[in-house]
Short mmCIF file of the C-alpha atoms (twelve columns), coordinates in Angstrom:
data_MODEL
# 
_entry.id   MODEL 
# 
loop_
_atom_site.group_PDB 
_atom_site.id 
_atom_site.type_symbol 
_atom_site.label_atom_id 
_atom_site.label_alt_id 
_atom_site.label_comp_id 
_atom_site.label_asym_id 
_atom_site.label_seq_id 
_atom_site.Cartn_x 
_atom_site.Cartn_y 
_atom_site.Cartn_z 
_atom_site.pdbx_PDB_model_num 
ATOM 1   C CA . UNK A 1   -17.821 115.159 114.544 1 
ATOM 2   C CA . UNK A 2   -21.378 115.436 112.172 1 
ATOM 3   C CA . UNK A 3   -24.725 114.891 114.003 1 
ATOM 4   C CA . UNK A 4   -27.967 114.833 111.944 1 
ATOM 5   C CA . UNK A 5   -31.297 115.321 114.312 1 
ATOM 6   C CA . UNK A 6   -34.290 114.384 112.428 1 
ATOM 7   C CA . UNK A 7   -37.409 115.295 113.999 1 
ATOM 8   C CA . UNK A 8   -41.671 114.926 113.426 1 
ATOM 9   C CA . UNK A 9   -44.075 117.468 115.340 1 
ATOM 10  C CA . UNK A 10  -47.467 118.506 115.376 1 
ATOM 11  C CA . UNK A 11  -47.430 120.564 118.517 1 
ATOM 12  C CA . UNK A 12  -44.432 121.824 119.119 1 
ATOM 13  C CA . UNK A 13  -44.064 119.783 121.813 1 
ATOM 14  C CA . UNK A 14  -41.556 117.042 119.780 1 
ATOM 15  C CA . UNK A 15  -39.421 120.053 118.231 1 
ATOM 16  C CA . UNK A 16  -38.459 121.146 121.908 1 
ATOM 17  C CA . UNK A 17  -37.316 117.859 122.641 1 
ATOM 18  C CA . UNK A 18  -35.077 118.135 119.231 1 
ATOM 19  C CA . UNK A 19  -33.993 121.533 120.405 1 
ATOM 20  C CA . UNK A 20  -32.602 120.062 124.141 1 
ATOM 21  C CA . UNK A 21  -30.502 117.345 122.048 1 
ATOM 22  C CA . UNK A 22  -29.330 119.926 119.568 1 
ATOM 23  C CA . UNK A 23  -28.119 122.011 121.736 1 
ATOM 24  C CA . UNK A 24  -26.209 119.792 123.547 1 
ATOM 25  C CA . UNK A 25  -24.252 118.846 121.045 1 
ATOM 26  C CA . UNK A 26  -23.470 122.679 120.119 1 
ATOM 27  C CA . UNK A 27  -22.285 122.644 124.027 1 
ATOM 28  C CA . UNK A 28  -20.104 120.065 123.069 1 
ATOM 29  C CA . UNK A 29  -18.665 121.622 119.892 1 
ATOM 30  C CA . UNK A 30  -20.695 119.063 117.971 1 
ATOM 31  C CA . UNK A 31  -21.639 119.853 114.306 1 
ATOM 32  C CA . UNK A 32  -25.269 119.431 114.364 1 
ATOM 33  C CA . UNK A 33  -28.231 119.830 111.387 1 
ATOM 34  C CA . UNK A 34  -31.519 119.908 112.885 1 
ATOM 35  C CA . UNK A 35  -34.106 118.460 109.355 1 
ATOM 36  C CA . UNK A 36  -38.082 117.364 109.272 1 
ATOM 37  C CA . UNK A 37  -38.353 113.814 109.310 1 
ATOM 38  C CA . UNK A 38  -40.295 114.019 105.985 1 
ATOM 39  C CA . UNK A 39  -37.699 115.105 104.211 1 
ATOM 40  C CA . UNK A 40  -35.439 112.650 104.494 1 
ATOM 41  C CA . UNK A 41  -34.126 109.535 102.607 1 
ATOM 42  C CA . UNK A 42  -32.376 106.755 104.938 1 
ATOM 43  C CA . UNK A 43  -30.425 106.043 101.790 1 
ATOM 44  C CA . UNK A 44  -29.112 109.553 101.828 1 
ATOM 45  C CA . UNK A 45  -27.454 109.253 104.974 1 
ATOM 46  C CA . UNK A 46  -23.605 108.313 104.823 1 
ATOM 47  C CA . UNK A 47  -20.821 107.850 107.355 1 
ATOM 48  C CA . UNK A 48  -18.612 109.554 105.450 1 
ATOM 49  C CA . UNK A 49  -20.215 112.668 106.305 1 
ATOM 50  C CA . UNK A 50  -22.337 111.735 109.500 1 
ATOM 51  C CA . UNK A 51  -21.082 110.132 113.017 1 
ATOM 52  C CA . UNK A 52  -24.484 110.092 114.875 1 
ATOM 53  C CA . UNK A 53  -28.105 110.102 113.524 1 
ATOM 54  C CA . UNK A 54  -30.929 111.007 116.253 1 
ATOM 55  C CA . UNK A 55  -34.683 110.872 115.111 1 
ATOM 56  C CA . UNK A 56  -36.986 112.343 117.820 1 
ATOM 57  C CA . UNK A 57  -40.737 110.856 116.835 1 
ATOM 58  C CA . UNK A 58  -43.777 111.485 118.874 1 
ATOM 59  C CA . UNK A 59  -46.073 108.564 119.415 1 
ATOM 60  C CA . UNK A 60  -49.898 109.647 119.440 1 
ATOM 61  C CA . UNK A 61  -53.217 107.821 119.960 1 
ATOM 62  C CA . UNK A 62  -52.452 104.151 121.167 1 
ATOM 63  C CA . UNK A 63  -48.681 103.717 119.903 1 
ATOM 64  C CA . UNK A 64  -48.639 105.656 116.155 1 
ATOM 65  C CA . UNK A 65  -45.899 106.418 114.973 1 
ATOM 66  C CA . UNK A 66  -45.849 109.968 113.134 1 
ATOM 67  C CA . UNK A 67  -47.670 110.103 109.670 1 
ATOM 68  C CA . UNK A 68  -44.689 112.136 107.977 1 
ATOM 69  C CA . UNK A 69  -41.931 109.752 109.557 1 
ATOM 70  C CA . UNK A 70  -43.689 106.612 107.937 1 
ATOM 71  C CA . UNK A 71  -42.020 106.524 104.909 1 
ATOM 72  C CA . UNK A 72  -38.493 107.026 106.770 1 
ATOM 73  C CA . UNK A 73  -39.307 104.470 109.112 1 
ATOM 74  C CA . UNK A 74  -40.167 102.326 106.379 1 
ATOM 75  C CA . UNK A 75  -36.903 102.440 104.458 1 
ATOM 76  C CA . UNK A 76  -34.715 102.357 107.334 1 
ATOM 77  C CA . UNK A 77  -34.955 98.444  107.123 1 
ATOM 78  C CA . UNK A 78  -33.134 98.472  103.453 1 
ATOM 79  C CA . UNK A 79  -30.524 101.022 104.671 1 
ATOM 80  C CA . UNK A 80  -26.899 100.055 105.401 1 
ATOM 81  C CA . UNK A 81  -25.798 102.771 108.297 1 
ATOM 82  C CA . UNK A 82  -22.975 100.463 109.227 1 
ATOM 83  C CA . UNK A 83  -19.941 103.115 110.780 1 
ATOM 84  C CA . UNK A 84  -22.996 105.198 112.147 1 
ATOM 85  C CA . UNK A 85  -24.251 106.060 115.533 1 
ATOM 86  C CA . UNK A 86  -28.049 106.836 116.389 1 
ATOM 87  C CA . UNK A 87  -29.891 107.515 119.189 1 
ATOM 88  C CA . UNK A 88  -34.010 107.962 119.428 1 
ATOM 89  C CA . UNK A 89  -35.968 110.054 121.772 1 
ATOM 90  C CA . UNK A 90  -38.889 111.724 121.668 1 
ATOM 91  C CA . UNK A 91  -42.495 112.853 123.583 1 
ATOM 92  C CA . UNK A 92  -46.042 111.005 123.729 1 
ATOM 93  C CA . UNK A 93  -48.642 111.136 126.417 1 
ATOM 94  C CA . UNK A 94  -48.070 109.193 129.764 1 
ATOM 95  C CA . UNK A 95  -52.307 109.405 129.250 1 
ATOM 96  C CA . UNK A 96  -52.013 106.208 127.124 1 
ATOM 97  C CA . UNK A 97  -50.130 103.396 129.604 1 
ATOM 98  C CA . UNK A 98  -48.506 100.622 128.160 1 
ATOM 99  C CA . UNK A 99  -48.591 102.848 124.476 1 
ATOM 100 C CA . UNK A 100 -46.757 106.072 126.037 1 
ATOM 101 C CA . UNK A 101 -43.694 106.764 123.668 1 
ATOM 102 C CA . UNK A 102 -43.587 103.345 121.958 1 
ATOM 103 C CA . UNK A 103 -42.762 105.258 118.722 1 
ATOM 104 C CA . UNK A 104 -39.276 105.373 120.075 1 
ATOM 105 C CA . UNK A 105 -39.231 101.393 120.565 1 
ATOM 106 C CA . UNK A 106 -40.175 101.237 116.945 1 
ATOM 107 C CA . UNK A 107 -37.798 103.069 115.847 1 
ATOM 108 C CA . UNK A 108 -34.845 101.392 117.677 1 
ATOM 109 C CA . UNK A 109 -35.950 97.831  116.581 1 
ATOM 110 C CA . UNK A 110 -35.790 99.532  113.331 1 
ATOM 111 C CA . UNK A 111 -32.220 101.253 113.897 1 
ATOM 112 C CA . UNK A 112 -31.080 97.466  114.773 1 
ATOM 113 C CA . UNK A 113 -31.668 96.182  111.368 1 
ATOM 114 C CA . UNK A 114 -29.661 98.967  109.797 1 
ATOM 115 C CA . UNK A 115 -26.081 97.974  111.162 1 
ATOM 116 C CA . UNK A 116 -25.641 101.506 113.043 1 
ATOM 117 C CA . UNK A 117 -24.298 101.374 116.533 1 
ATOM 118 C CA . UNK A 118 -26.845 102.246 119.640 1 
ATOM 119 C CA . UNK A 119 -25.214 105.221 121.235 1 
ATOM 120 C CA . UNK A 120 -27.295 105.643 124.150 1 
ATOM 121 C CA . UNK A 121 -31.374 104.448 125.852 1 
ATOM 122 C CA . UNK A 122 -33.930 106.662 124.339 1 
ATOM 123 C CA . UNK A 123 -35.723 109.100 126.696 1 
ATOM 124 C CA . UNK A 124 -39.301 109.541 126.624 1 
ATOM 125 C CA . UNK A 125 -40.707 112.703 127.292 1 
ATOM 126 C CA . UNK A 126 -44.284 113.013 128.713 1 
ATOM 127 C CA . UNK A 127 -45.884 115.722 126.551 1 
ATOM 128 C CA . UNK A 128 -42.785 118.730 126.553 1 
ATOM 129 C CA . UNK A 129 -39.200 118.612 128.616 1 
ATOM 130 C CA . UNK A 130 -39.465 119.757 131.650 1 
ATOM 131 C CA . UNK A 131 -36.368 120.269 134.165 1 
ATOM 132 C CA . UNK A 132 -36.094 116.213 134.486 1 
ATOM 133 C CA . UNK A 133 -36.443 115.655 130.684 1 
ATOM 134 C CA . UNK A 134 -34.421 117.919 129.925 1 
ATOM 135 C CA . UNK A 135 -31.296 116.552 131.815 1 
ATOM 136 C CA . UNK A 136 -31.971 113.032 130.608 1 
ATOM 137 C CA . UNK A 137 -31.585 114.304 126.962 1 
ATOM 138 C CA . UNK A 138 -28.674 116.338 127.781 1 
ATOM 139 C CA . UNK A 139 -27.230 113.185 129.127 1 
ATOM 140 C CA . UNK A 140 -28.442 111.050 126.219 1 
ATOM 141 C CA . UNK A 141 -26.902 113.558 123.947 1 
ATOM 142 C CA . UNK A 142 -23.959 113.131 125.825 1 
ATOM 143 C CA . UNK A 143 -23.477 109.452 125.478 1 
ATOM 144 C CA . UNK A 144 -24.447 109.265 122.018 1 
ATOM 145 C CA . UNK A 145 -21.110 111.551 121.783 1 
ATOM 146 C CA . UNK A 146 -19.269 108.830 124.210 1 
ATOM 147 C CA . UNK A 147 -19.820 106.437 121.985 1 
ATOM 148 C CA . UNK A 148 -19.453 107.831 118.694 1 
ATOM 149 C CA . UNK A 149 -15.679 108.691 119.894 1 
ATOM 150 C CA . UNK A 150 -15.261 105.092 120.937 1 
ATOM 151 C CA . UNK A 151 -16.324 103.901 117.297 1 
ATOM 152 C CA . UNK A 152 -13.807 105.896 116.169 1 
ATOM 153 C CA . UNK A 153 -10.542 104.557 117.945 1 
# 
């Protein structure tokens, strides 16, 4: 099994969230790429050689979604990832209400339009994992794994 985690950070704080779901699927003898947002073309991505796609974007100000995962975001609408399982999570600022982490709404609504299979709820993280976070990931990480071996029966 392939995972791709694609990830957008200004402070570090995003990348540590990325780290937590990478290295849960390493525990789980998962083959796992770690790759900036920015550099990547929905188009690109293929289920012959990927099972589960996870984007980790941070939401700042009042619900933004990440300058460098615009473009991504953007093209995921004309992207067939039919065969594919993805999963969003990510950190924002509890400071902001009703606008804390919406980047990872956006991004599912996004995901739905695509044909790829939900693998698990996305987990927002206030500012960096701590203990709490941490275990939701793991276990969002997890169930993205649960349900990429279903799709494959």
């Amino acid at each position: 099994m392939r995972a791709r985690v694609f990830f957008a950070t200004i402070t570090g704080n995003n990348e540590d969230v990325a780290d937590v779901i990478v290295d849960t699927f390493k525990n789980e003898s998962v083959e796992v790429t770690k790759e900036d947002i920015q550099l990547i073309d929905p188009q690109d991505i293929s289920s012959t050689d990927t099972d589960i796609v996870v984007v980790v974007p941070y939401t700042f100000d009042k619900g933004s979604l990440p300058d460098e995962a615009l473009d991504f975001y953007e093209d995921l609408v004309d992207t067939d990832l039919s065969g594919i399982v993805y999963g969003v999570s990510g950190s924002g600022d509890d400071f902001y209400g009703d606008d804390f982490a919406v980047a990872i709404d956006k991004f599912e609504q996004q995901f739905e339009k695509t044909g790829a299979t939900k693998g698990a709820k996305g987990v927002k993280v206030n500012l960096s994992p701590d203990a709490a976070a941490t275990e939701a990931l793991q276990a969002f990480t997890k169930q993205l794994i649960v349900t990429a071996k279903q799709q494959e029966k």
